[in-house]
BALOFI-740896 format. One record per residue (C-alpha): residue in one letter; y negated, x, z negated; residue number from 1. Coordinates in Angstrom, 1 decimal, always signed. Layout:
(node 'a'; (Y; X; Z); NUM)
...
This chain:
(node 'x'; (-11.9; +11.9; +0.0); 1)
(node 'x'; (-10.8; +15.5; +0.7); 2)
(node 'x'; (-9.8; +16.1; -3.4); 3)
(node 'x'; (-12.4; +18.5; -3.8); 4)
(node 'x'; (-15.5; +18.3; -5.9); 5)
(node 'x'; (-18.0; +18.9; -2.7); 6)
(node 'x'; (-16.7; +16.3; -0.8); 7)
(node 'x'; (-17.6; +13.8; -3.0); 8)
(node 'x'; (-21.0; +15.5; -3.6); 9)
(node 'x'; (-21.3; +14.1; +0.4); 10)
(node 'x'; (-20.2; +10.6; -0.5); 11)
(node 'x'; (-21.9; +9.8; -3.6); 12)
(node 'x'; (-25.1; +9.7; -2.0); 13)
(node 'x'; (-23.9; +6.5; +0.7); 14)
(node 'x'; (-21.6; +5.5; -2.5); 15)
(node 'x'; (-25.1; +4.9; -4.7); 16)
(node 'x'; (-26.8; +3.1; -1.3); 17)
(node 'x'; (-23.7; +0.9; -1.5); 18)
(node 'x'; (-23.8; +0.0; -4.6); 19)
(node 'x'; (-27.7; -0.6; -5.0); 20)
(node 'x'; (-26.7; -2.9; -1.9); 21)
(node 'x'; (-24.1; -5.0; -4.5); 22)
(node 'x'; (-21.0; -3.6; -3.6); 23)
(node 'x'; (-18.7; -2.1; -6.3); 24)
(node 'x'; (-17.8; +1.7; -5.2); 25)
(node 'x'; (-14.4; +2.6; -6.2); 26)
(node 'x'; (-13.2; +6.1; -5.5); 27)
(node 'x'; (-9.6; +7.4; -5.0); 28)
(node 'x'; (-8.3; +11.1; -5.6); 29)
(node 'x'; (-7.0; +13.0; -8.4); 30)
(node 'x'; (-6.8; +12.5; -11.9); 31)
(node 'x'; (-8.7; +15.7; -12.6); 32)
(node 'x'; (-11.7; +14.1; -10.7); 33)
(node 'x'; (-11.9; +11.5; -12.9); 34)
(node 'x'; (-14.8; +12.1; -15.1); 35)
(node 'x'; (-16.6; +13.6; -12.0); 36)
(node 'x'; (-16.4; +10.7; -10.4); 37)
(node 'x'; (-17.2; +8.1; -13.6); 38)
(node 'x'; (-20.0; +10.2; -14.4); 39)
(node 'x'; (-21.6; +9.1; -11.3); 40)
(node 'x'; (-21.2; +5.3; -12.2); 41)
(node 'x'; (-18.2; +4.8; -9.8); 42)
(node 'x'; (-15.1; +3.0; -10.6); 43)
(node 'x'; (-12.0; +5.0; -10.2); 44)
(node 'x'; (-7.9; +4.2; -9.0); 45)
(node 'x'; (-5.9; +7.8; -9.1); 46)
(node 'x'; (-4.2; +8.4; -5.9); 47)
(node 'x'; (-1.1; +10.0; -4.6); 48)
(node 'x'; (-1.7; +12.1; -1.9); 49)
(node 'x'; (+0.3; +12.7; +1.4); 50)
(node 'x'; (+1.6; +16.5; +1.9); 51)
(node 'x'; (+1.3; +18.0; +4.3); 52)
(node 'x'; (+2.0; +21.7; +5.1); 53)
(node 'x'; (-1.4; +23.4; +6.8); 54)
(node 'x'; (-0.7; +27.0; +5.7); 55)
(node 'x'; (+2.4; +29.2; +5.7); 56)
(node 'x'; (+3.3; +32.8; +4.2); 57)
(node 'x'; (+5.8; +34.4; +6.0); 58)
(node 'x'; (+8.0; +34.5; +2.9); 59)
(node 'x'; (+7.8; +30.2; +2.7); 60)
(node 'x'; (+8.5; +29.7; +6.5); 61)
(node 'x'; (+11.4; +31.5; +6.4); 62)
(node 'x'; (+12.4; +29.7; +3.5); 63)
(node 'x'; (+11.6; +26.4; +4.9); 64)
(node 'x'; (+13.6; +27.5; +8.5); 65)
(node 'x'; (+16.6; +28.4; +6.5); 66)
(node 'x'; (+16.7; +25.1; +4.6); 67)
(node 'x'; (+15.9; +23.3; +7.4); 68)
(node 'x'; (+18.6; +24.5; +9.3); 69)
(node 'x'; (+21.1; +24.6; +6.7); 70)
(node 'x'; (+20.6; +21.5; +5.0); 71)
(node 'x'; (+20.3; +18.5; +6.9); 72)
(node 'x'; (+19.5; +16.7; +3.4); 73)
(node 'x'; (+16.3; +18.7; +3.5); 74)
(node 'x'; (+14.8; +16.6; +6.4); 75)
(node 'x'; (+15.9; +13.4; +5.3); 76)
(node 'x'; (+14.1; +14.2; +1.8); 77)
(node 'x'; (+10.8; +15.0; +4.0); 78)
(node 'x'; (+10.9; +12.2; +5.7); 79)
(node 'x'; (+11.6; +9.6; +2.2); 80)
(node 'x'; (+9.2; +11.3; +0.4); 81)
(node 'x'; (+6.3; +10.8; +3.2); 82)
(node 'x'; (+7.2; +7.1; +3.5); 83)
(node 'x'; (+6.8; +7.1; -0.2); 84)
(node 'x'; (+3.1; +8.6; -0.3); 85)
(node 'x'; (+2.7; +6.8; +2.7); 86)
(node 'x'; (+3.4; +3.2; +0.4); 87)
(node 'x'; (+1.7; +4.8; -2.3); 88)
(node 'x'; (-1.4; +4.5; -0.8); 89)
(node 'x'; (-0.8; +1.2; +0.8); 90)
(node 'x'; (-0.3; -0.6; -2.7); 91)
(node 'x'; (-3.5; +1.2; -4.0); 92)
(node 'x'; (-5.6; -0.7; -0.6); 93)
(node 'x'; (-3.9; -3.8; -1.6); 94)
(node 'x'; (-4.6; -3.6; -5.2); 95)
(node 'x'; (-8.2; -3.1; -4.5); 96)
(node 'x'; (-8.3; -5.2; -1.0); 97)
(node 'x'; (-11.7; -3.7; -0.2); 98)
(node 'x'; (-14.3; -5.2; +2.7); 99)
(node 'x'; (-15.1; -1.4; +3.8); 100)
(node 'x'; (-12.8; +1.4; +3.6); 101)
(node 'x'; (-14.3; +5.1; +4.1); 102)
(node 'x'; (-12.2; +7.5; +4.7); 103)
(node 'x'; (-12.6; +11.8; +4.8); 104)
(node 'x'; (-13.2; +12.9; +8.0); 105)
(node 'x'; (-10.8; +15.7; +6.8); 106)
(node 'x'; (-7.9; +12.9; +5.7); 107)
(node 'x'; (-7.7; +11.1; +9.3); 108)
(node 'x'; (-4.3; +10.2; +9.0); 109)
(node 'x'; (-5.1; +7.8; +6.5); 110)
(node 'x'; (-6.6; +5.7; +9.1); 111)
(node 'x'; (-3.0; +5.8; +10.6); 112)
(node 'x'; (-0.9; +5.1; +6.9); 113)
(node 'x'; (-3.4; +2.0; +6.2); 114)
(node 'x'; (-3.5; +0.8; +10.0); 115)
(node 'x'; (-2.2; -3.0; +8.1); 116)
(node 'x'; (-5.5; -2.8; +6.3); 117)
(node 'x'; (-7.5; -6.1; +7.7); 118)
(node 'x'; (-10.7; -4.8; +6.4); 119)
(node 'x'; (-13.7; -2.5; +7.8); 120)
(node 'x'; (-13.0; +1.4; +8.1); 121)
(node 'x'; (-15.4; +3.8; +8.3); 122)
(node 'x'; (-14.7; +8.0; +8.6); 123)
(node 'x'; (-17.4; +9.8; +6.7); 124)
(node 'x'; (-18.0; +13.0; +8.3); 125)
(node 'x'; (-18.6; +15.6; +5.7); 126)
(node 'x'; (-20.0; +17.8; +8.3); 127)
(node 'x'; (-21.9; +18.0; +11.2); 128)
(node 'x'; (-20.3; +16.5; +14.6); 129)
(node 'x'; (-17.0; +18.5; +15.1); 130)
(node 'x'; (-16.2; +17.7; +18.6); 131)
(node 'x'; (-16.9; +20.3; +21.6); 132)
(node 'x'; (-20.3; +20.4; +23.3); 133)
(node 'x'; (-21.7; +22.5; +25.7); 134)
(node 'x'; (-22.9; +25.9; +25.0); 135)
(node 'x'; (-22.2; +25.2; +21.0); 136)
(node 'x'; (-19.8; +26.9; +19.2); 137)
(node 'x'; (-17.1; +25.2; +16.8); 138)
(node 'x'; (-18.3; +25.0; +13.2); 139)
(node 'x'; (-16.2; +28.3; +12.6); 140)
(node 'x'; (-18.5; +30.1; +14.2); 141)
(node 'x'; (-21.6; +31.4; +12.7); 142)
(node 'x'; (-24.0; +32.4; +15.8); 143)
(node 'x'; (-27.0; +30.2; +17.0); 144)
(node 'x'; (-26.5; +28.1; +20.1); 145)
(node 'x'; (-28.6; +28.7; +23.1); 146)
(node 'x'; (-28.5; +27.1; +26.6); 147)
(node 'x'; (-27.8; +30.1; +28.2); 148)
(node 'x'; (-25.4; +30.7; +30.9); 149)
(node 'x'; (-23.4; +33.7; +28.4); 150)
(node 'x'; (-24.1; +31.4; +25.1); 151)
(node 'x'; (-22.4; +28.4; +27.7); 152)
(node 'x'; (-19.6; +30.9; +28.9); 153)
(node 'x'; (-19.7; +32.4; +25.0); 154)
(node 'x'; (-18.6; +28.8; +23.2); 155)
(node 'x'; (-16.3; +28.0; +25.7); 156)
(node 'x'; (-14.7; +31.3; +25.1); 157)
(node 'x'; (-14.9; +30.5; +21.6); 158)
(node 'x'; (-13.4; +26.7; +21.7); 159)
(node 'x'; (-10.3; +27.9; +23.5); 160)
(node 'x'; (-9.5; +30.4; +21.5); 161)
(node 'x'; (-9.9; +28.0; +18.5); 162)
(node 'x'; (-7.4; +25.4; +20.2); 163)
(node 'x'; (-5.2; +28.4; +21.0); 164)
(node 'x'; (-4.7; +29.2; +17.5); 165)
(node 'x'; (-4.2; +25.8; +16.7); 166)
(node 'x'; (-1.5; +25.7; +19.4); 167)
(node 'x'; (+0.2; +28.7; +17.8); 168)
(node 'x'; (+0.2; +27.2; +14.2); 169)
(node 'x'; (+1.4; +24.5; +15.3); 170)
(node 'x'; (+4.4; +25.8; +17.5); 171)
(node 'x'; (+5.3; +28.1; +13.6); 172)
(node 'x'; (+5.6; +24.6; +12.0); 173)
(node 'x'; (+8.2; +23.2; +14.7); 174)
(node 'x'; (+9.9; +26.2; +14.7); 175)
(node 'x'; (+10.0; +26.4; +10.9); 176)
(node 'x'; (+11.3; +22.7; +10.9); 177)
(node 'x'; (+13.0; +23.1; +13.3); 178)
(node 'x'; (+11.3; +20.1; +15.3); 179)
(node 'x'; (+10.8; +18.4; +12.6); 180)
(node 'x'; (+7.0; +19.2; +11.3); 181)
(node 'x'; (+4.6; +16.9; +10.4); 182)
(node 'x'; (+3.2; +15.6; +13.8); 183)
(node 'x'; (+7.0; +14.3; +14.3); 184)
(node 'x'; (+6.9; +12.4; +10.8); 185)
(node 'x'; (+3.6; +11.2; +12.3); 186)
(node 'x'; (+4.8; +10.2; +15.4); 187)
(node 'x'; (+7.4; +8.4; +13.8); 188)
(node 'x'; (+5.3; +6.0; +12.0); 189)
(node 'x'; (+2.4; +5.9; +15.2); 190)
(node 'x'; (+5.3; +4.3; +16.7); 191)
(node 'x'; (+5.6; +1.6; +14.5); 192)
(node 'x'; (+2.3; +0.5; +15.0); 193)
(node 'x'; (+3.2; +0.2; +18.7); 194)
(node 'x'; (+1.1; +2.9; +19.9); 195)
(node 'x'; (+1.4; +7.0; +20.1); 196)
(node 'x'; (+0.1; +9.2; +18.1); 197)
(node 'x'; (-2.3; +10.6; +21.2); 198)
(node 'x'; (-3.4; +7.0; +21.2); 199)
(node 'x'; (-4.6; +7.0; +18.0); 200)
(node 'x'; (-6.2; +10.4; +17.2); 201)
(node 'x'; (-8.2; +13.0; +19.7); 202)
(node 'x'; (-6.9; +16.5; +19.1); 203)
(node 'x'; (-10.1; +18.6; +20.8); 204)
(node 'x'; (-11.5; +18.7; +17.8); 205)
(node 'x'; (-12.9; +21.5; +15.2); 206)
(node 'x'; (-10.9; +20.4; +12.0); 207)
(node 'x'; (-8.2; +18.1; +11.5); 208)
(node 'x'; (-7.5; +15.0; +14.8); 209)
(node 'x'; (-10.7; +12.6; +14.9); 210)
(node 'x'; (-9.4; +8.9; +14.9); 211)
(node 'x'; (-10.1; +6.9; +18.0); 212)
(node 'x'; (-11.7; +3.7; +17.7); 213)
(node 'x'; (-13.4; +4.0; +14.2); 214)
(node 'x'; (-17.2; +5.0; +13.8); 215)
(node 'x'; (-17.9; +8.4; +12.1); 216)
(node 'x'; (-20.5; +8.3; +9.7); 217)
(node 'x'; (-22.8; +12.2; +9.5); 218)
(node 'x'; (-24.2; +12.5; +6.3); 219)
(node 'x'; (-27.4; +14.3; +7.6); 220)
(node 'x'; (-30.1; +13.6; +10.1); 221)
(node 'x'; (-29.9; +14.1; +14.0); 222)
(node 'x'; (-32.7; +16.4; +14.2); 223)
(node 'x'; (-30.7; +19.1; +12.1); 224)
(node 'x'; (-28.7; +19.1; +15.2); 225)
(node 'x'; (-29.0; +21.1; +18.6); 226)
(node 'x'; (-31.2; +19.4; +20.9); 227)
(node 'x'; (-29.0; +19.4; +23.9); 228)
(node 'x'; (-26.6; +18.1; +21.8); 229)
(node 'x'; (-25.0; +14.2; +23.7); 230)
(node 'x'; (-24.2; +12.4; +20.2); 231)
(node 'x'; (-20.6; +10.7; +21.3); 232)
(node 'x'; (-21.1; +6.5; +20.7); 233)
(node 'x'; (-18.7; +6.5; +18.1); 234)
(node 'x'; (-21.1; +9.2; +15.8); 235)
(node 'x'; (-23.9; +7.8; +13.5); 236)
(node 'x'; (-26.3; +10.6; +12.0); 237)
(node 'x'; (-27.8; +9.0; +8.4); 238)
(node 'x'; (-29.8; +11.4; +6.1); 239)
(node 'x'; (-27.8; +10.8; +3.0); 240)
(node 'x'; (-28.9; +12.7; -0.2); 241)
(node 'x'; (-26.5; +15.0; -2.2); 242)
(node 'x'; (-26.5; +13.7; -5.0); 243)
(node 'x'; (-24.8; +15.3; -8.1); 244)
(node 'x'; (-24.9; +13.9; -12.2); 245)
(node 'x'; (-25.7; +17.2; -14.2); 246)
(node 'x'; (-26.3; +15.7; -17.1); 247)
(node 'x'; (-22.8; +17.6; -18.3); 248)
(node 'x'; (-24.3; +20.8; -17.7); 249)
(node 'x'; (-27.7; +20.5; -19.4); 250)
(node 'x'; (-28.7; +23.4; -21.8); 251)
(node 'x'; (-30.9; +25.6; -22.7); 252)
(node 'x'; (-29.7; +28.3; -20.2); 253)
(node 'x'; (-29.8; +25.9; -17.8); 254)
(node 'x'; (-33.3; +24.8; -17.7); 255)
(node 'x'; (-34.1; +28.5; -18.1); 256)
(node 'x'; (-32.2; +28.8; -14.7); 257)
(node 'x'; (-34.1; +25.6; -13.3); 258)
């Protein structure tokens, strides 16, 4: 999971299904999630996560750029400490050698580090679908849909201008790197696996690349959705609680909030 506290507020809902079902849940992510997640009656293995550079300041790139072109160590240091996280979390799937793995929508790559993984994988969308549809805005846009020919010509607008800034923060980073950003250290290993990296994800897309091939799981039920909406083959809508232990929390202020 994406290592953040309402992330796994989405899972532990199909996390409780499973284990009512007889499977053992186990949950990766950061030690600091720990108790969150035993509180919940889930078994948890800490995990080192992959970096990867989303966001700049000025001040950084330019730092980056200058040790990237200076220091040819730099690169090479990049590049061993990603095959390092990258082997990281291939021991921990080993260790646990689990029938299903479910993986963040948000944390596709994994899909790509754990492609040796000869077991079920699932991607659990936190959100609603994220891929383009017509006369519907990406997620990052907060207006109500409409088939309209202006709401139609309105979230077009809107998409390109999304991908365009995608396209721009993604030309900084090889820039910065001087060609070597993190969609080269991931073609690098895509090749490996005998395949390209376009092969393996789909990059028109709100968030972060969807995986080809693997079923996404949406946490809430269809009829949230816009009518219109064509649900893609590889998208299953399941209404899946929230679910949250706030025993921790319990006192007197509380229940006077309640």
């Amino acid at each position: 999971m994406l290592p953040y506290p309402s992330h796994y507020f989405v899972g532990f809902g199909k996390a409780h299904q499973w284990q009512e079902s007889g499977y053992k849940v186990i949950f990766t992510g950061l030690t600091s999630h720990k108790t969150l997640i035993e509180r919940e009656g889930f078994a948890f293995v800490p995990l080192r996560y992959a970096n990867e550079y989303r966001k700049f300041s000025w001040k950084t790139a330019i730092a980056v750029f200058i040790q990237s072109l200076l220091n040819k160590s730099y690169t090479k240091a990049r590049y061993r400490a990603f095959l390092e996280e990258i082997i990281a979390a291939q021991d921990v799937v080993k260790q646990l050698n689990p029938s299903i793995l479910v993986i963040d929508s948000h944390l596709g790559h994994y899909a790509l580090y754990l492609w040796q993984a000869q077991c079920e994988k699932i991607i659990l969308n936190t959100k609603l679908s994220t891929y383009p549809s017509k006369g519907i805005p990406p997620l990052t846009e907060g207006w109500p849909a409409n088939e309209s020919v202006l709401a139609v010509f309105r979230a077009w607008y809107n998409w390109q201008w999304h991908f365009m800034k995608r396209k721009f923060k993604q030309w900084i980073e090889k820039v910065v790197f001087i060609g070597k950003d993190d969609e080269w250290l991931h073609q690098r290993l895509a090749q490996k696996t005998g395949k390209s990296l376009s092969q393996w994800f789909e990059y028109k897309h709100c968030f972060y690349p969807a995986v080809k091939g693997l079923p996404k799981l949406i946490t809430y039920p269809n009829a949230i959705e816009y009518p219109w909406k064509q649900t893609r083959v590889d998208e299953i809508y399941e209404t899946i609680p929230f679910q949250r232990n706030e025993t921790a929390l319990f006192s007197e202020q509380y229940w006077i909030v309640r």
